[in-house]
C-alpha positions as CSV (number, residue, x, y, z in Angstrom):
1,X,6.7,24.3,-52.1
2,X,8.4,22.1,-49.7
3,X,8.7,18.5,-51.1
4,X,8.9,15.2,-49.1
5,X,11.4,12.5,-50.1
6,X,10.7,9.0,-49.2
7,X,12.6,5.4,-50.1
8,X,11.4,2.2,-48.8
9,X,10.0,-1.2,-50.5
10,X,7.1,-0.8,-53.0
11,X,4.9,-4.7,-52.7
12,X,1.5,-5.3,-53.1
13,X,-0.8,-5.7,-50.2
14,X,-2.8,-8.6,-50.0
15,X,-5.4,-8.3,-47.2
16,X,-6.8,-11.3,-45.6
17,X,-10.3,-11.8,-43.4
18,X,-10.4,-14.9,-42.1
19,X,-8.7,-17.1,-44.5
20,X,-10.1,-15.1,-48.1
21,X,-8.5,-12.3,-49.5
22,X,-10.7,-9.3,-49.0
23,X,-8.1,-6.3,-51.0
24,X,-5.1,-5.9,-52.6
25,X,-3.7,-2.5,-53.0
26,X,-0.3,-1.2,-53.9
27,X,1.7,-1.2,-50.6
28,X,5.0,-0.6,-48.6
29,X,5.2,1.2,-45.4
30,X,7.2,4.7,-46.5
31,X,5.1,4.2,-49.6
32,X,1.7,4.4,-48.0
33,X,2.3,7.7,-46.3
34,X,3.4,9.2,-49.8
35,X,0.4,8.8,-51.5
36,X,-1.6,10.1,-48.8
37,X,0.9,13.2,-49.0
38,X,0.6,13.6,-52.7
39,X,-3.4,13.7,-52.4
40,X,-3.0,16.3,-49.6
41,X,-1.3,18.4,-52.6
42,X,2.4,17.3,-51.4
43,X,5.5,17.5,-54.1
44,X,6.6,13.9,-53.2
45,X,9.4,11.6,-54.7
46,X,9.6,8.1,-54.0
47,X,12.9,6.3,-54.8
48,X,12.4,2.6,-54.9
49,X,13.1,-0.5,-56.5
50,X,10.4,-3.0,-57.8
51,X,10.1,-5.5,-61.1
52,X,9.4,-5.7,-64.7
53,X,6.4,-7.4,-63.8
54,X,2.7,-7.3,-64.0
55,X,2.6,-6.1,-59.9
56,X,5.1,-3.9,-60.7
57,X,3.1,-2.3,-63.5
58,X,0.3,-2.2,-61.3
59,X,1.8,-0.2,-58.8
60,X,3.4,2.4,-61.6
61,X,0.2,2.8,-63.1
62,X,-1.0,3.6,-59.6
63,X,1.5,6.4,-59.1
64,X,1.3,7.8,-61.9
65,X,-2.6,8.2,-61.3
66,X,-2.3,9.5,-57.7
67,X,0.0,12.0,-59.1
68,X,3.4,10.4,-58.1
69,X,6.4,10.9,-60.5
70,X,8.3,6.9,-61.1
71,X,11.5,8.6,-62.0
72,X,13.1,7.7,-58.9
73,X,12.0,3.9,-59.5
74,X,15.0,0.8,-59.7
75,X,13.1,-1.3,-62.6
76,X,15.0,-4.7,-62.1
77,X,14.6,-6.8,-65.2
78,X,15.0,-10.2,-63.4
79,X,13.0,-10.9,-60.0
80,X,9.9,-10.0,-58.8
81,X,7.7,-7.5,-57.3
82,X,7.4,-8.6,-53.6
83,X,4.3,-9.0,-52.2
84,X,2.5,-9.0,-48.4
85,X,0.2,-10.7,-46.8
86,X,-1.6,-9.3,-44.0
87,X,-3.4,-11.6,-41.6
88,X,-6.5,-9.3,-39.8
89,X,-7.0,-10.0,-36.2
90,X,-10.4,-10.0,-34.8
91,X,-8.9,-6.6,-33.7
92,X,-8.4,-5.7,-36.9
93,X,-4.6,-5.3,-36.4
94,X,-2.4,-7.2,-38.8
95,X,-0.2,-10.2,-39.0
96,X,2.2,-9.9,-41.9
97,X,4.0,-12.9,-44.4
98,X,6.8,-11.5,-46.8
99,X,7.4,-12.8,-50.3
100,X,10.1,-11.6,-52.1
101,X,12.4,-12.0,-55.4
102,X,14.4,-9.4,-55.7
103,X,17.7,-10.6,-57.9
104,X,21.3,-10.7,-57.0
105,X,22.1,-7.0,-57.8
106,X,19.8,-4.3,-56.6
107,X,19.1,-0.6,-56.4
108,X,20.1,1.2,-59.0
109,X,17.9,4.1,-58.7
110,X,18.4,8.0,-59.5
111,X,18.1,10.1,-56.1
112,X,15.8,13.3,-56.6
113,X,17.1,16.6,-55.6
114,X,16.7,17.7,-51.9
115,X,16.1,21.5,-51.0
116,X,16.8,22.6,-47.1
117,X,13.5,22.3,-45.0
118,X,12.1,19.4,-47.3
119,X,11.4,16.2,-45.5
120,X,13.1,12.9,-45.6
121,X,10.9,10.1,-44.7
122,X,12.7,6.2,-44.4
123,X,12.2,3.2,-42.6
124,X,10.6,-0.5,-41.9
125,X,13.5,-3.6,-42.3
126,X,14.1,-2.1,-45.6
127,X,16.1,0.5,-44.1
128,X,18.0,-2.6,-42.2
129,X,18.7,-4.6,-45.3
130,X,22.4,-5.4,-45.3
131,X,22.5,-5.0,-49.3
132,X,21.0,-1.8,-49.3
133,X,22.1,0.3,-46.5
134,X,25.0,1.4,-48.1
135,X,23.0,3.3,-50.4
136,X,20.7,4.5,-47.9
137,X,23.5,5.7,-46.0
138,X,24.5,7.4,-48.9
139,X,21.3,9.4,-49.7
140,X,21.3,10.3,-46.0
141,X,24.8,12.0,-45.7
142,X,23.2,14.2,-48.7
143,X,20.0,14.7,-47.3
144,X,22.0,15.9,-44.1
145,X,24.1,17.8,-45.8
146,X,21.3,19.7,-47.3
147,X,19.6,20.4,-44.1
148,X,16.5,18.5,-45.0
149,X,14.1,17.1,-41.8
150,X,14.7,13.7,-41.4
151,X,11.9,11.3,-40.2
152,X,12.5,7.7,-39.5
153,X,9.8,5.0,-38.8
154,X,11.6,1.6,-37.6
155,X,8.2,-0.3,-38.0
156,X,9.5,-3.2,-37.2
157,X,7.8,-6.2,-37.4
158,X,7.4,-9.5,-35.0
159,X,8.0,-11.6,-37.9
160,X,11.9,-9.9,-37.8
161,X,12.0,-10.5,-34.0
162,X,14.2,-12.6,-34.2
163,X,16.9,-10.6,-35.9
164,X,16.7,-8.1,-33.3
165,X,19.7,-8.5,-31.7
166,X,21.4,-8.3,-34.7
167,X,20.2,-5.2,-36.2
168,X,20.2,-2.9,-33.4
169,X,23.4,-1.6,-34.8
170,X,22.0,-0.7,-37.9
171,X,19.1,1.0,-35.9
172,X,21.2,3.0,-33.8
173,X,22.9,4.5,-37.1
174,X,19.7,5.4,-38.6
175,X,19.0,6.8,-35.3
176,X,21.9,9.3,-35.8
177,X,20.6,10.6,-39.2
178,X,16.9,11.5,-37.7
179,X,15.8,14.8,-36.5
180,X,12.7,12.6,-35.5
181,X,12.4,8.9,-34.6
182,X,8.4,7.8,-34.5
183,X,7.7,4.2,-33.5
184,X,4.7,1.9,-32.1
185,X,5.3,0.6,-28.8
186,X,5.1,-3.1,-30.7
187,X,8.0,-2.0,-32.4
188,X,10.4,-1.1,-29.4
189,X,8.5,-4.6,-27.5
190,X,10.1,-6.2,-30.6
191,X,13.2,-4.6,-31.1
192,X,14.1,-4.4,-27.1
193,X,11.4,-6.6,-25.6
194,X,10.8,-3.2,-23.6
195,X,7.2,-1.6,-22.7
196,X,8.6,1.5,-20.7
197,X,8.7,4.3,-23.6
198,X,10.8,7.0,-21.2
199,X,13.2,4.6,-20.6
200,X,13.4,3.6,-24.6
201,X,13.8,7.2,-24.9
202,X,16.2,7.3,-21.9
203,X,18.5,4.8,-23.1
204,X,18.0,3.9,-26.4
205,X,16.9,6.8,-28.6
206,X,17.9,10.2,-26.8
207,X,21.7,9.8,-27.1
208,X,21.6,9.3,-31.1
209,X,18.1,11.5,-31.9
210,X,16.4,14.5,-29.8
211,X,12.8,13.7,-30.8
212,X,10.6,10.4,-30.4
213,X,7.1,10.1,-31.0
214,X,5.3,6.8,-29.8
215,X,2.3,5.5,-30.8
216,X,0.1,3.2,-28.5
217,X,-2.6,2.3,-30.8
218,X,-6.3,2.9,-28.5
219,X,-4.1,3.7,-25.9
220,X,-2.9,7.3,-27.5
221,X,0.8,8.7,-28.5
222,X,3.9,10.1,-26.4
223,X,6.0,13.0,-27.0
224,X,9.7,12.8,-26.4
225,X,12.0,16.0,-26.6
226,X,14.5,17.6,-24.6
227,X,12.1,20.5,-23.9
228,X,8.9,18.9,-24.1
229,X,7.2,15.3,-22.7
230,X,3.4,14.8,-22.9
231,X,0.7,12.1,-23.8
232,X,-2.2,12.4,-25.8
233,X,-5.0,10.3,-25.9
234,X,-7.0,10.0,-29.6
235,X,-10.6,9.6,-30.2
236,X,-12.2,6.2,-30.0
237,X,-12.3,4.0,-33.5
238,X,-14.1,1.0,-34.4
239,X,-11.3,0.3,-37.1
240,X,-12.1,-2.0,-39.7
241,X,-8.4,-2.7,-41.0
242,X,-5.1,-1.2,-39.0
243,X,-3.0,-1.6,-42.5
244,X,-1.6,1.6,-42.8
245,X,-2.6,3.2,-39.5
246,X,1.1,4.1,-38.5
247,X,2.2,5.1,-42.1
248,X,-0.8,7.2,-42.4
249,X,0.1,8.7,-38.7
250,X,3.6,9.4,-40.1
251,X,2.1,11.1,-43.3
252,X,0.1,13.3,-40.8
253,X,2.7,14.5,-38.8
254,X,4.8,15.6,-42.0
255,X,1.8,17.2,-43.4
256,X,1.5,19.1,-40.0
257,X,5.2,20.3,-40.4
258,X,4.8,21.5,-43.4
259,X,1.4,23.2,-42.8
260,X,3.2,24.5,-39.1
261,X,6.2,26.0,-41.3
262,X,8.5,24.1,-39.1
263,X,11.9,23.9,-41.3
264,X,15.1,22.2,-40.2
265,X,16.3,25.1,-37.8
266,X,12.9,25.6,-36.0
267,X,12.5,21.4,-34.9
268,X,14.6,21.9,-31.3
269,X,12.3,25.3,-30.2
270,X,8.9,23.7,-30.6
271,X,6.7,24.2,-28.0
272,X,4.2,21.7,-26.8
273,X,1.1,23.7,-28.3
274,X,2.9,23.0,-31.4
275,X,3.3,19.6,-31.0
276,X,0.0,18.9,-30.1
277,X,-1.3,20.4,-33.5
278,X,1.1,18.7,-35.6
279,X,0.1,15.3,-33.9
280,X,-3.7,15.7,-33.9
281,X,-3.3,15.9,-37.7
282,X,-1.2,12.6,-37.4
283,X,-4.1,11.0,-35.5
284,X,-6.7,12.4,-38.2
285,X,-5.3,10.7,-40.7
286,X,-4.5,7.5,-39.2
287,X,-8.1,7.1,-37.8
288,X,-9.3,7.8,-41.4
289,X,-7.5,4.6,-42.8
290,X,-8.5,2.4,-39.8
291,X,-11.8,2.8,-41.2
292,X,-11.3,1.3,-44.9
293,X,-8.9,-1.5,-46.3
294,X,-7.5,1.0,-48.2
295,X,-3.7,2.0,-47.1
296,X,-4.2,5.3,-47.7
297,X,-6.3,8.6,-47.2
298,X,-9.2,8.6,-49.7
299,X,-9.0,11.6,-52.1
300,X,-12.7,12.9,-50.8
301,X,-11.2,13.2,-47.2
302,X,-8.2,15.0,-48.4
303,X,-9.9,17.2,-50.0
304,X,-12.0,18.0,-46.7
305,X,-8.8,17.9,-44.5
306,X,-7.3,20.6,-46.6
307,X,-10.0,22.8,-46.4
308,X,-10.3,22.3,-42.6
């Protein structure tokens, strides 16, 4: 079976209503998405870097129990496990603080084998970080090279505003890797101070990668490909957390591929029908996790989801 491939930052979630912590849940934005995947019945492998701590225990013990291999793991002997705190709106969406620890000399993880067709799923500032995206770059040249999908998330945060102007280089190069670029409209807002998604895709995206999805919250998602444009609207939610919506949306739209058969070769021919199905299971699964705290698909609704 197709596996899907994912490195990003592994913290722990703290969720805040009001000013008291309501959850805390093993987090990170490509990590999210993965352990919906793997309780859809997914072959995933997550390569990340996190501490000899007790969080860090916490969230291997949570793999391990939601299926998850930690072989791909960087266990760093000195620092500490970062963690998030995530601010809920009256809207319910989220307003994030980042603690971290990580020590002077990082990421010495194993990289799992890639197969053509699987999927390759990066993103968030993680994918921006100066001391890392060597590496990354690395792992992508392979993952290219093996003719694996690449999906990239930029999910990037107002609390990184203001480095905007100085990572837009980085972004364009992960641009150039993806097969598929999926962002919020917050994110292009904070990374162009731009509302107008056709001309993000115009200007911005379409030169580097062929495929944008955007994401308007309520307000529905955008197609962008050089066959196919449409908007879809999604049903209404009364969401009680957002944590998680977009990752959850991104773990949809993989699972779609994969259930589609849409390999490496068949991405440019897809036909709007297509499309649509592929981003209907995307919404599904994003309007599940806007109605829990939990960043992730429960295991009773992905075992409905597959039968459906």
């Amino acid at each position: 079976m197709r596996k899907v491939i994912g490195i990003g930052e592994t913290v722990l979630d703290i969720i805040f209503q009001g000013e008291q912590p309501h959850a805390a849940v093993p987090g990170g934005s490509v990590f999210n998405g993965l352990v919906s995947l793997s309780r859809l019945g997914v072959p995933v492998a997550f390569v990340s870097e996190l501490g000899n701590d007790r969080v860090g225990e916490m969230v291997r013990r949570f793999m391990r129990e939601n299926g998850m291999t930690t072989d791909y793991l960087d266990v760093y002997p000195d620092g500490k496990t970062p963690v998030s705190l995530a601010f809920l709106s009256e809207r319910k969406d989220a307003e994030y603080l980042f603690y971290t620890g990580y020590p002077d000399r990082r990421f010495d993880a194993v990289y799992p084998p890639v197969d053509e067709d699987d999927i390759f799923v990066f993103g968030s500032f993680y994918a921006l970080d100066p001391q890392i995206h060597p590496r990354i770059v690395e792992l992508l040249e392979y993952v290219r090279e093996r003719k694996a999908i690449v999906y990239y998330d930029p999910n990037f945060r107002k609390v990184h505003t203001h480095t905007a102007i100085h990572v837009r280089s980085t972004v364009m190069d992960n641009y150039e890797f993806a097969d598929i670029v999926r962002g919020s409209d917050e994110d292009f807002l904070n990374l162009y101070g731009r509302t107008d998604m056709d001309a993000v895709y115009c200007d911005e995206v379409h030169y580097y990668c062929k495929t944008l999805i955007t994401t308007h919250g309520a307000d529905g998602v955008n197609l962008f490909t050089e066959k196919v444009r449409f908007h879809l609207d999604v049903p209404a939610v009364t969401p009680v957390s957002t944590v998680g919506a977009g990752d959850n949306f991104n773990a949809g739209v993989i699972y779609g591929l994969i259930k589609q058969g849409v390999g490496y070769r068949d991405l440019p021919e897809l036909n709007a029908e297509a499309w649509k199905k592929i981003l209907r299971s995307g919404m599904e699964l994003s309007a599940e996790v806007c109605q829990s705290y939990a960043n992730y698909i429960s295991v009773d609704f992905a075992e409905k989801f597959m039968r459906n």
